[in-house]
ZADODREN-927948 format. One record per atom (N, C-alpha, C): residue in one letter; x, y, z. Coordinates in steps of 0.1 Angstrom, whole numbers, m for minus. Atoms other than C-alpha are relative to their C-alpha. Last residue first. Example, Ala and Ser with C-alpha at 12.3 -4.5 7.8 and 13.67 -1.06 7.14 Angstrom:
BEGIN
VOGU   aa      px      py      pz
VOGU    S      m9     m11       0
VOGU    S     137     m11      71
VOGU    S      m8      11       8
VOGU    A       9     m12       0
VOGU    A     123     m45      78
VOGU    A       9      12       0
% end
This chain:
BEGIN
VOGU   aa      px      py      pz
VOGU    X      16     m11      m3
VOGU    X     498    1455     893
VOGU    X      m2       1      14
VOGU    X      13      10      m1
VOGU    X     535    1451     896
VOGU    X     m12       7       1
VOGU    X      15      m8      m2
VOGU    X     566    1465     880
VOGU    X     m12      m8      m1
VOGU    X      15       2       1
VOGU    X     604    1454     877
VOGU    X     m18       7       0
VOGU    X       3      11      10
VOGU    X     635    1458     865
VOGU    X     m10     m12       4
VOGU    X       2      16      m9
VOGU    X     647    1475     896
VOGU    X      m5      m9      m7
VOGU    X       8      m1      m7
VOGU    X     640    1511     879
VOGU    X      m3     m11       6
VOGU    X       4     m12     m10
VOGU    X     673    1515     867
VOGU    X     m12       4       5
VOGU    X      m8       4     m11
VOGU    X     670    1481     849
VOGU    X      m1      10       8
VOGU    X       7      11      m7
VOGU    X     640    1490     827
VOGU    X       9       2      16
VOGU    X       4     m11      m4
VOGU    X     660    1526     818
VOGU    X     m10      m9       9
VOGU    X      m7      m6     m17
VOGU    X     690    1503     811
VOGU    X     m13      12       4
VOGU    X      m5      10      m3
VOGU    X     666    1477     785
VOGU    X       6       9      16
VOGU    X      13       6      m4
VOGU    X     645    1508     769
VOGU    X       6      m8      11
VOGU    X       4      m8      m6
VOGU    X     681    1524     761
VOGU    X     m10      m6      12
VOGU    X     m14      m6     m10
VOGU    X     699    1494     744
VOGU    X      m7       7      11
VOGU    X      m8     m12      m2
VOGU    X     661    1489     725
VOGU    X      13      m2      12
VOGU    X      m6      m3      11
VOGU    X     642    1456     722
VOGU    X      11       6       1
VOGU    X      m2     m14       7
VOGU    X     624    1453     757
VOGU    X      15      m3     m12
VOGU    X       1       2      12
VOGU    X     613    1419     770
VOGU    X       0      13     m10
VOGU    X     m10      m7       1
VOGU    X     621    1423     807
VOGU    X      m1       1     m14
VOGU    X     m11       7       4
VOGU    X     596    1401     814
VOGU    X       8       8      m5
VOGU    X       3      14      m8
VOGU    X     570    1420     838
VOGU    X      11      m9      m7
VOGU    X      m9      m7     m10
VOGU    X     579    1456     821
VOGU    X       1     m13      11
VOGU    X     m16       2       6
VOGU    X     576    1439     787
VOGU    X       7       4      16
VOGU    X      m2      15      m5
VOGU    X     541    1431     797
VOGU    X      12      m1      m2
VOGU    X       3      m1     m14
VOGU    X     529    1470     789
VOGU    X      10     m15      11
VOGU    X      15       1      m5
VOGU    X     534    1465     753
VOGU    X       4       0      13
VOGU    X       2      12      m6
VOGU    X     565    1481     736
VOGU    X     m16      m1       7
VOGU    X       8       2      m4
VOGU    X     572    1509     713
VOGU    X      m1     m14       6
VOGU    X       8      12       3
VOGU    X     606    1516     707
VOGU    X     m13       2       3
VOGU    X      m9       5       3
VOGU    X     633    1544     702
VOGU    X      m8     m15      m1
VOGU    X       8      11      m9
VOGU    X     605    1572     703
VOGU    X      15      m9      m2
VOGU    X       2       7      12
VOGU    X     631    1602     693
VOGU    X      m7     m12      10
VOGU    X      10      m5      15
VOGU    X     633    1637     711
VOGU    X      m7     m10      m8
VOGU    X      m1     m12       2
VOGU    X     663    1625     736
VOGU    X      m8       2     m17
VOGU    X     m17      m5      m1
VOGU    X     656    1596     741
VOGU    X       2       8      m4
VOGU    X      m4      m9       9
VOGU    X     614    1584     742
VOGU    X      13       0       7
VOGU    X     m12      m3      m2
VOGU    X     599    1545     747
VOGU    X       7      17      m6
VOGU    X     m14      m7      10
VOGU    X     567    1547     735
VOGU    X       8       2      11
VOGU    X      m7     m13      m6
VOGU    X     543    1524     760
VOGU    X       8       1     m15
VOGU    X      m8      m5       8
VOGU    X     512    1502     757
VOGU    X       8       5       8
VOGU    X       3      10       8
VOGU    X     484    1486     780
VOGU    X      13      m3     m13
VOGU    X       2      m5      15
VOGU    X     485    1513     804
VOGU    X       5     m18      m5
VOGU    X      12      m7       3
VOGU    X     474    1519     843
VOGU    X       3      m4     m14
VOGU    X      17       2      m4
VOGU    X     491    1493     864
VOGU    X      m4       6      m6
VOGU    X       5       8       1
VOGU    X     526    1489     846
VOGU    X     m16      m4       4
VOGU    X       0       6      11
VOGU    X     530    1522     837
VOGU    X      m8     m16      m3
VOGU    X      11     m12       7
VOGU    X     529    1537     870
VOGU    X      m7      m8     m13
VOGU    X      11       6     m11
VOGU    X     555    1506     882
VOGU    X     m16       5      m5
VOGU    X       8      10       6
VOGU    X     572    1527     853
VOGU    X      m7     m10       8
VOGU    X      m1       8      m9
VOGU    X     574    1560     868
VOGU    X      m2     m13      m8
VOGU    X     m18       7      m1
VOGU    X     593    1584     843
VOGU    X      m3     m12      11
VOGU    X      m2       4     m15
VOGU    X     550    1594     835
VOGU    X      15      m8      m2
VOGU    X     m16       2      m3
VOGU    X     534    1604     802
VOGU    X       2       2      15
VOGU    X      m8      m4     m11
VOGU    X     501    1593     798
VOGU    X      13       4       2
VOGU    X     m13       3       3
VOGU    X     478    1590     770
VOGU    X       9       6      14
VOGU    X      m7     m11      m7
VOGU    X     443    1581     781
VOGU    X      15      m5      m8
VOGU    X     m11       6       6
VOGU    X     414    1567     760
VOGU    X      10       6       7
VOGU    X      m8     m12       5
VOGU    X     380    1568     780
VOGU    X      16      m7     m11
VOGU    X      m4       0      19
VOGU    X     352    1546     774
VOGU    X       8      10      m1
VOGU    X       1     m11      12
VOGU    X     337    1563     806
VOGU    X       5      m5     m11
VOGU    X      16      m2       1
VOGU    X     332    1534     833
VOGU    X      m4       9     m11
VOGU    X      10      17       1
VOGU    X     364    1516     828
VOGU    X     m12       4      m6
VOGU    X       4       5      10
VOGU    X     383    1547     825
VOGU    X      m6      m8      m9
VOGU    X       8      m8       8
VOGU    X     370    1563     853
VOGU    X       0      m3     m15
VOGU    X      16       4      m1
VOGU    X     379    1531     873
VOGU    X      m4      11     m12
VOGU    X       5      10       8
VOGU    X     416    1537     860
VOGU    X     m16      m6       3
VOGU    X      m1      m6      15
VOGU    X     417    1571     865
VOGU    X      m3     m10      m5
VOGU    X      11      m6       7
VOGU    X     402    1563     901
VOGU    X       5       4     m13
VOGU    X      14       5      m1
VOGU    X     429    1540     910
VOGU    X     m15       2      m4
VOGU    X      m7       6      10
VOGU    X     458    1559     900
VOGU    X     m14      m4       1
VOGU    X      m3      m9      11
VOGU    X     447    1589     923
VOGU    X      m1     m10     m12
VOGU    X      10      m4       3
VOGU    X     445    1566     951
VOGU    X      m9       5      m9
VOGU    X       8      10       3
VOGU    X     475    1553     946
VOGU    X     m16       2      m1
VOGU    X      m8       3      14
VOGU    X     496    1585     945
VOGU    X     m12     m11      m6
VOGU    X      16     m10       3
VOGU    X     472    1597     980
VOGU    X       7      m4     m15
VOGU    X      15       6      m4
VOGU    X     497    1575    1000
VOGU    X     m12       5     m10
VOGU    X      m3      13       2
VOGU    X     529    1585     978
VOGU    X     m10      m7       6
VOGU    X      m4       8     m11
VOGU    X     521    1619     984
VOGU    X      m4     m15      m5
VOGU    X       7       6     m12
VOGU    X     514    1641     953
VOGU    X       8      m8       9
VOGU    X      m7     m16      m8
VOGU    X     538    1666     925
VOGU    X      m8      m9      13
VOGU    X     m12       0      m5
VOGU    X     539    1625     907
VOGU    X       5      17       6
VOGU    X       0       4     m15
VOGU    X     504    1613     902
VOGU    X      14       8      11
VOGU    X       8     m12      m9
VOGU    X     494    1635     872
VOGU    X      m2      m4      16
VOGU    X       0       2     m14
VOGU    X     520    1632     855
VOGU    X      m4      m1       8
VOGU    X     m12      m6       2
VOGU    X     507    1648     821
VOGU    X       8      m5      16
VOGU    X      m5      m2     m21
VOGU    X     478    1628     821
VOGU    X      14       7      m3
VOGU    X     m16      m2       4
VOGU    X     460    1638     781
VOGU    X      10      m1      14
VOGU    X     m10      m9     m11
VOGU    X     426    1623     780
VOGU    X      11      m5       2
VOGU    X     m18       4       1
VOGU    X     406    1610     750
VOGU    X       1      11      12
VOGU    X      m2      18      m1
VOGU    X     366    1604     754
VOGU    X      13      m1      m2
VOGU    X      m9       8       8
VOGU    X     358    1638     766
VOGU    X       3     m11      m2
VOGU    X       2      14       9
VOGU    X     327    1644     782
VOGU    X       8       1     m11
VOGU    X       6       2      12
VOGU    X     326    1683     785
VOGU    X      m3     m13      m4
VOGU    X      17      m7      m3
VOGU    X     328    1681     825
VOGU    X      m2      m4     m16
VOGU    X      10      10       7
VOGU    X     356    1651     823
VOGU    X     m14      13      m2
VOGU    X       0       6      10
VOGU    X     385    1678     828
VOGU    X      m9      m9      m7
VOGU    X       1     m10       8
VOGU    X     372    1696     856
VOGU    X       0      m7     m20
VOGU    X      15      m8       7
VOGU    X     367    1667     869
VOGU    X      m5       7      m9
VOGU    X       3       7      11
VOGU    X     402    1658     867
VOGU    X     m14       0      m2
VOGU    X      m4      m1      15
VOGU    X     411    1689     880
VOGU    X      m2     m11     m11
VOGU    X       8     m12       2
VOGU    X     390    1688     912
VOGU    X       4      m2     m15
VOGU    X      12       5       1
VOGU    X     405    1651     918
VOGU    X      m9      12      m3
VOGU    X       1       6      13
VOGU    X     433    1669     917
VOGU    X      m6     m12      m8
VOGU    X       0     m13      12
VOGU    X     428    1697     942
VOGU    X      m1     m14     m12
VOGU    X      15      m7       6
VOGU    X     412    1667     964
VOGU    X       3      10     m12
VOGU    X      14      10       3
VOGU    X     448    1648     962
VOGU    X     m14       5      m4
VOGU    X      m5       3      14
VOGU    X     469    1680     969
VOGU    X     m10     m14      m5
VOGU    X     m10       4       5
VOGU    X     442    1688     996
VOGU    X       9      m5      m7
VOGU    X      m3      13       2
VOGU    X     418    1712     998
VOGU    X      13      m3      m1
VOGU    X       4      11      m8
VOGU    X     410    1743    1013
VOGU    X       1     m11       1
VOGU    X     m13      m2     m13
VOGU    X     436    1764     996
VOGU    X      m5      m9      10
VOGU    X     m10      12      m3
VOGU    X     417    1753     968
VOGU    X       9      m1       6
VOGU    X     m10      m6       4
VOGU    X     384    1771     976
VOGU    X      17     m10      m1
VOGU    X     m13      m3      m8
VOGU    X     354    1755     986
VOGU    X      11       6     m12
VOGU    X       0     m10      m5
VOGU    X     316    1756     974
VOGU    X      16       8       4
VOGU    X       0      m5      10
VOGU    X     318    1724     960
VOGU    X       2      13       2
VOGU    X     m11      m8       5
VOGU    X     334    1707     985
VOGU    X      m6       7     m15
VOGU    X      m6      m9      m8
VOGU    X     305    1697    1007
VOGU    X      11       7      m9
VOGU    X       6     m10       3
VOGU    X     287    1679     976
VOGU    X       9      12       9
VOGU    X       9      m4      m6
VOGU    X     310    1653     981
VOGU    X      m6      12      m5
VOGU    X       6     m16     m10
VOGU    X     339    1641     964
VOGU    X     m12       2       3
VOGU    X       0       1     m19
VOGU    X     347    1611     951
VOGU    X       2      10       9
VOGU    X     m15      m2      m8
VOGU    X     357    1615     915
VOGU    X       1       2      14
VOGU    X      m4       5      11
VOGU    X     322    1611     896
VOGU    X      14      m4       7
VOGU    X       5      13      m8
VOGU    X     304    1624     930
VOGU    X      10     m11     m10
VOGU    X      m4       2     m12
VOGU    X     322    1656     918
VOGU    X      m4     m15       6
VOGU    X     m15       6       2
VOGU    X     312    1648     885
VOGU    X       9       3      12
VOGU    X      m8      11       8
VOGU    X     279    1645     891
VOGU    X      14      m4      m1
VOGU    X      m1       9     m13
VOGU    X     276    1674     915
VOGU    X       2     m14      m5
VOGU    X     m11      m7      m7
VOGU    X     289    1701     884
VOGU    X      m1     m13      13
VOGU    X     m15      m2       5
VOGU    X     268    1687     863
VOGU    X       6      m2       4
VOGU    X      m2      13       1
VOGU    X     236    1689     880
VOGU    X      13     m11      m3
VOGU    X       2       1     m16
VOGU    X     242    1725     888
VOGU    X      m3     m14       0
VOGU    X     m11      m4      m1
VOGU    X     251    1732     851
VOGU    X       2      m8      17
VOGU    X       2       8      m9
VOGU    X     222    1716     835
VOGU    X      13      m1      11
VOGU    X      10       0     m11
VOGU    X     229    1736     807
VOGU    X       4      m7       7
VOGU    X       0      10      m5
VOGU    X     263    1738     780
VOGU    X     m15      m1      13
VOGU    X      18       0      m2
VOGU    X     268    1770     763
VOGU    X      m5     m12       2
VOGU    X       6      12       7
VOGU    X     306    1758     754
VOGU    X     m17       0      m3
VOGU    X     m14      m3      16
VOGU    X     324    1785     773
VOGU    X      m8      m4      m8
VOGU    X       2     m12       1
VOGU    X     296    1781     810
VOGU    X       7       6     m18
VOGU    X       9      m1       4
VOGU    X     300    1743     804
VOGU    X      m5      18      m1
VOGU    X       1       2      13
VOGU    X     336    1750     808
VOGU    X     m12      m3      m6
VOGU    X     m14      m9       6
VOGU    X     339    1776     837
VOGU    X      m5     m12     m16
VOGU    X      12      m8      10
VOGU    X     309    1754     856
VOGU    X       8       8     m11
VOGU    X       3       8      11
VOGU    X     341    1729     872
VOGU    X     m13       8     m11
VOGU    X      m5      11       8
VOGU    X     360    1757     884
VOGU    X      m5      m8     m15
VOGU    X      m4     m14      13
VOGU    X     332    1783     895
VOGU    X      11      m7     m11
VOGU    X      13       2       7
VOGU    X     320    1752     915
VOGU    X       4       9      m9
VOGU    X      m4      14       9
VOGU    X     357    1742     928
VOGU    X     m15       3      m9
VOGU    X       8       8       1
VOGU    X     354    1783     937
VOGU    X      m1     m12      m5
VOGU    X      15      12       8
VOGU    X     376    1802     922
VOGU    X       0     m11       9
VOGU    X       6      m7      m8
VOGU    X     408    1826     943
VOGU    X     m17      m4     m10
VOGU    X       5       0     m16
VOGU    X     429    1803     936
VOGU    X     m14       7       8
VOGU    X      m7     m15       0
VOGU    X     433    1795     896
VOGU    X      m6      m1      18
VOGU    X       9      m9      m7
VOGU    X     436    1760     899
VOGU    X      m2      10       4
VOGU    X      10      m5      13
VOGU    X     464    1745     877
VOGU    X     m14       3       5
VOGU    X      m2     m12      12
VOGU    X     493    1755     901
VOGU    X     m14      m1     m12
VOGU    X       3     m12      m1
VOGU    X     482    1732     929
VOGU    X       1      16     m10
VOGU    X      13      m7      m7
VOGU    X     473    1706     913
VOGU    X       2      12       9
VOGU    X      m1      m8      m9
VOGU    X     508    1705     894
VOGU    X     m16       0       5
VOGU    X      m2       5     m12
VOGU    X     509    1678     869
VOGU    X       0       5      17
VOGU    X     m12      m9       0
VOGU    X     483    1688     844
VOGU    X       6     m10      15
VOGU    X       1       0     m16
VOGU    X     451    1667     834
VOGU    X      14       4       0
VOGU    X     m11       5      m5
VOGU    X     446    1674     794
VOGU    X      m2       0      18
VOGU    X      m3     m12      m9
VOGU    X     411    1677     778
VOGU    X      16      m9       5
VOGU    X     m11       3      m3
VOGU    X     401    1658     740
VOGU    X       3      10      11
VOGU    X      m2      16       2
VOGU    X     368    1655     726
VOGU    X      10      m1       6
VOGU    X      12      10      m5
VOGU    X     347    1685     740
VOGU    X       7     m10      m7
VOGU    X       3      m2     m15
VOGU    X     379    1710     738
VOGU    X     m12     m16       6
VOGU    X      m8      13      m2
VOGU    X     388    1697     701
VOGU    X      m1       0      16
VOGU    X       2      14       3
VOGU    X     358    1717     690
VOGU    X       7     m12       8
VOGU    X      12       6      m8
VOGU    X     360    1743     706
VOGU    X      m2     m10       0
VOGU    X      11       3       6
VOGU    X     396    1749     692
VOGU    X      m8      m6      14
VOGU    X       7       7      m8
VOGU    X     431    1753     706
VOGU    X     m16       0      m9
VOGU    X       8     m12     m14
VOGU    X     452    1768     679
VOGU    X     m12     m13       6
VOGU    X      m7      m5     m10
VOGU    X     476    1748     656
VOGU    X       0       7      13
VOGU    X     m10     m17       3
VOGU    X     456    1730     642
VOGU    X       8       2       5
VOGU    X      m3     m11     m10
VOGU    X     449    1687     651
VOGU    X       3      15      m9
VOGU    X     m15      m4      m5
VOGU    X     435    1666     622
VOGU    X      m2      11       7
VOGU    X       4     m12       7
VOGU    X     396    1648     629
VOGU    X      19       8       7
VOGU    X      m4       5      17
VOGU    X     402    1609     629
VOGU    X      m2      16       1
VOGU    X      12       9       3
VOGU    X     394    1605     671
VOGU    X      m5       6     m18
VOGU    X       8       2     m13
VOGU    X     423    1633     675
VOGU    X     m11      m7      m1
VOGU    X      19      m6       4
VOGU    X     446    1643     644
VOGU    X      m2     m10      12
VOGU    X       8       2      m9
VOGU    X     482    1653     642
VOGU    X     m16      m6       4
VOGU    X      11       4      m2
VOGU    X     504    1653     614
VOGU    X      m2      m5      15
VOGU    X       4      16       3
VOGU    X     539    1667     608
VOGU    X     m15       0       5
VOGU    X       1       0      13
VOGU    X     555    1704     622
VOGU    X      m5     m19      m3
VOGU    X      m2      14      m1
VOGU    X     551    1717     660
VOGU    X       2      m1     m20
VOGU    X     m15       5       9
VOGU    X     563    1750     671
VOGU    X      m2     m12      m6
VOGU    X       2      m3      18
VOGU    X     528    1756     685
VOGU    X       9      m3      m9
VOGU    X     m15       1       6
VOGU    X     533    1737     719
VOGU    X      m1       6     m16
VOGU    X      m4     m13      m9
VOGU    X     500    1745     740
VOGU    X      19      m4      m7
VOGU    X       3     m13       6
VOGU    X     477    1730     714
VOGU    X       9      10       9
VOGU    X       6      m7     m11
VOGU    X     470    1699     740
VOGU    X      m4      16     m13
VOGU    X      14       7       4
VOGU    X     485    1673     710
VOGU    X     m11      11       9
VOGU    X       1      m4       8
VOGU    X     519    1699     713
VOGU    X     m15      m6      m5
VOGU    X       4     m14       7
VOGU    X     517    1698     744
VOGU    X      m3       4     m11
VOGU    X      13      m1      m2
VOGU    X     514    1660     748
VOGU    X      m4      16       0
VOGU    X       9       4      11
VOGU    X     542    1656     727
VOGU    X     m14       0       6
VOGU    X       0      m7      16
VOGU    X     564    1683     747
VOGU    X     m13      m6      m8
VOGU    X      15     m10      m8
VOGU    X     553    1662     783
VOGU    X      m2       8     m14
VOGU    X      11       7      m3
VOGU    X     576    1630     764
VOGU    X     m15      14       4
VOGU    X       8      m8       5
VOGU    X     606    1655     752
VOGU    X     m15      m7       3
VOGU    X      m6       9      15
VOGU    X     636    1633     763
VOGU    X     m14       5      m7
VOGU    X      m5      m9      11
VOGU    X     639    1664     789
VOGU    X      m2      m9     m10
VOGU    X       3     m18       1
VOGU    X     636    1642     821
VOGU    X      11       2     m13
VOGU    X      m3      m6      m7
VOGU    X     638    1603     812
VOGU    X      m5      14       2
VOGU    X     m14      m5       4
VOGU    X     615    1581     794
VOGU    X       5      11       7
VOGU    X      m1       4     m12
VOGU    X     577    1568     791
VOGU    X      20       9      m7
VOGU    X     m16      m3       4
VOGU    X     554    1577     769
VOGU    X       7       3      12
VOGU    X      m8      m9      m6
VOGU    X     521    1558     780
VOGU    X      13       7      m7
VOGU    X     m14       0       4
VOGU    X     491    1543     763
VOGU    X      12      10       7
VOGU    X      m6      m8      m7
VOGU    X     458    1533     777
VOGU    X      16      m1      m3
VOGU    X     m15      10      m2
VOGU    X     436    1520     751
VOGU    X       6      14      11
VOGU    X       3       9      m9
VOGU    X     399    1529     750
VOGU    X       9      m7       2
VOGU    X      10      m1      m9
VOGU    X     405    1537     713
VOGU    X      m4      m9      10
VOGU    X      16      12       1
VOGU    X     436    1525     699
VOGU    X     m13       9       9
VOGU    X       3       6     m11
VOGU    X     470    1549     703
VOGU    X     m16      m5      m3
VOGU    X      12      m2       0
VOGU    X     489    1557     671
VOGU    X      m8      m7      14
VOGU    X       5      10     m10
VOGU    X     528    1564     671
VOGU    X     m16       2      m1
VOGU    X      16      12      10
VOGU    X     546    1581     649
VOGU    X      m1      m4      10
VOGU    X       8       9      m2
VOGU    X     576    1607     661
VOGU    X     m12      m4       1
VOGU    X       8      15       6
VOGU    X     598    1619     637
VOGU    X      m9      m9       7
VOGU    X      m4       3      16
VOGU    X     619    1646     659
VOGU    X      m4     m13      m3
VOGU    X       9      13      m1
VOGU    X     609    1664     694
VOGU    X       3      m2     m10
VOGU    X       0      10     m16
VOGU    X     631    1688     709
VOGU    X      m5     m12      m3
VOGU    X       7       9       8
VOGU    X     648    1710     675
VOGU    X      m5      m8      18
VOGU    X      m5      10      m9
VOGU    X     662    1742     690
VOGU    X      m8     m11      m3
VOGU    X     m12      12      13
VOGU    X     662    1764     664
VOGU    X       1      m6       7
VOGU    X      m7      m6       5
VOGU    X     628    1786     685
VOGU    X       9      m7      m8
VOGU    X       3     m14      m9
VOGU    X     612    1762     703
VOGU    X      14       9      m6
VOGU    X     m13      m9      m2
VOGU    X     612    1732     681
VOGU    X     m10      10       4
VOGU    X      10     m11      m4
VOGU    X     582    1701     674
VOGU    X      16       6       7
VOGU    X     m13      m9      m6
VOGU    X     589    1676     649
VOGU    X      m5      11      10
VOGU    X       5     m13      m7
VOGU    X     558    1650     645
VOGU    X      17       5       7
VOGU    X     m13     m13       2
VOGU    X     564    1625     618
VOGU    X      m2      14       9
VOGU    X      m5       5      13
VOGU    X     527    1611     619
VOGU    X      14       7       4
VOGU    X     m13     m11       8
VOGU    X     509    1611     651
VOGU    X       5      m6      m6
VOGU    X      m8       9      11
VOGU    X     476    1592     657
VOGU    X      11      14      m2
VOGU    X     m11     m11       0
VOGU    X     454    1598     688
VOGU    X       6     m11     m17
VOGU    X       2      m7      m1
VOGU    X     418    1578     688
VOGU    X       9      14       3
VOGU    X      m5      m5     m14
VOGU    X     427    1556     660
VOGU    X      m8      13      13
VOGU    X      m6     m13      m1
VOGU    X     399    1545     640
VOGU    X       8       2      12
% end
């Protein structure tokens, strides 16, 4: 069973067509990326897998059960997204504990206070910051908050929407490091979109190539090491990033 699978997925904002025809299925416990410039619709298809792009038309479904068009309980405990802004997706004036308890509190969930220090310990934080505010922390701890946040229901698919690239280039790796430990140790499946492909090359296994709206290729991760990309596009988007990328 896949645990993402899109069929023909169009997705428009008002008559403006952004996303057109694209398939792609990503493997459980696979790390797959969509990769490609600004605007070529890559963050769109994770919105519209998120529930936060309604315009969409074609098939969706999430470890074999098809996506609606409204967010659901359901799809909450199998599938969360990690956003790129840590500072914007923290409401401010909550508590990292009021944060991460917010979705076992939705969900009727116990053991809230166990929970809550688990997955902080989960993402290398301390007990000390549970209590804190996110003016107190730094872009790095805000988003180590957020991806907590995200693992509280025990998701087994997560959606990175960038989630190294509003940070500091010291604290980038750090960040990368723990998504890929978490997904060692959790059985997660992550879909990433990211224009970094170095990015690429250390966290995912796959990539969709997107151009304005349309995948143009799918490649495996090792293409970014031999240059072995199919596509015109794929080929100068390699090169303009020095046409290379190491673990």
């Amino acid at each position: 069973m896949s645990a993402i699978s899109l069929q023909g997925l169009d997705i428009s904002y008002g008559s403006a067509k952004v996303v057109e025809g694209v398939s792609f299925d990503v493997a459980e416990g696979e790390s797959f990326a969509l990769v490609g410039e600004s605007g070529s619709g890559k963050s769109t298809v994770l919105k519209a897998i998120a529930g936060l792009a309604p315009g969409w038309t074609g098939e969706i479904s999430v470890l074999g059960q098809p996506r609606g068009h409204r967010p659901g309980r359901g799809f909450a405990r199998r599938c969360q997204m990690v956003f790129q802004d840590p500072y914007g997706s923290l409401h401010p004036r909550k508590t990292v504990d009021t944060v991460l308890s917010e979705p076992l509190q939705v969900h009727g969930l116990g053991s809230r206070d166990a929970r809550v220090e688990e997955m902080l310990r989960a993402v290398g934080l301390d007990r000390r910051f549970r209590f804190r505010y996110p003016h107190q922390l730094s872009g790095g701890q805000r988003q180590r908050v957020a991806i907590a946040r995200a693992l509280m229901l025990e998701p087994k698919v997560m959606l990175l929407d960038e989630p190294t690239s509003a940070l500091d280039v010291s604290v980038q790796a750090e960040i990368l490091n723990l998504l890929k430990r978490l997904r060692a140790e959790q059985g997660l499946t992550y879909l990433m979109v990211t224009h970094n492909l170095p990015v690429v090359g250390f966290m995912c296994d796959r990539m969709a190539v997107m151009n304005r709206g349309r995948v143009v290729e799918i490649a495996p991760a090792t293409a970014l090491h031999d240059g072995s990309f199919a596509d015109p596009y794929s080929r100068a988007l390699y090169a303009a990033s020095g046409g290379t990328a190491h673990d």
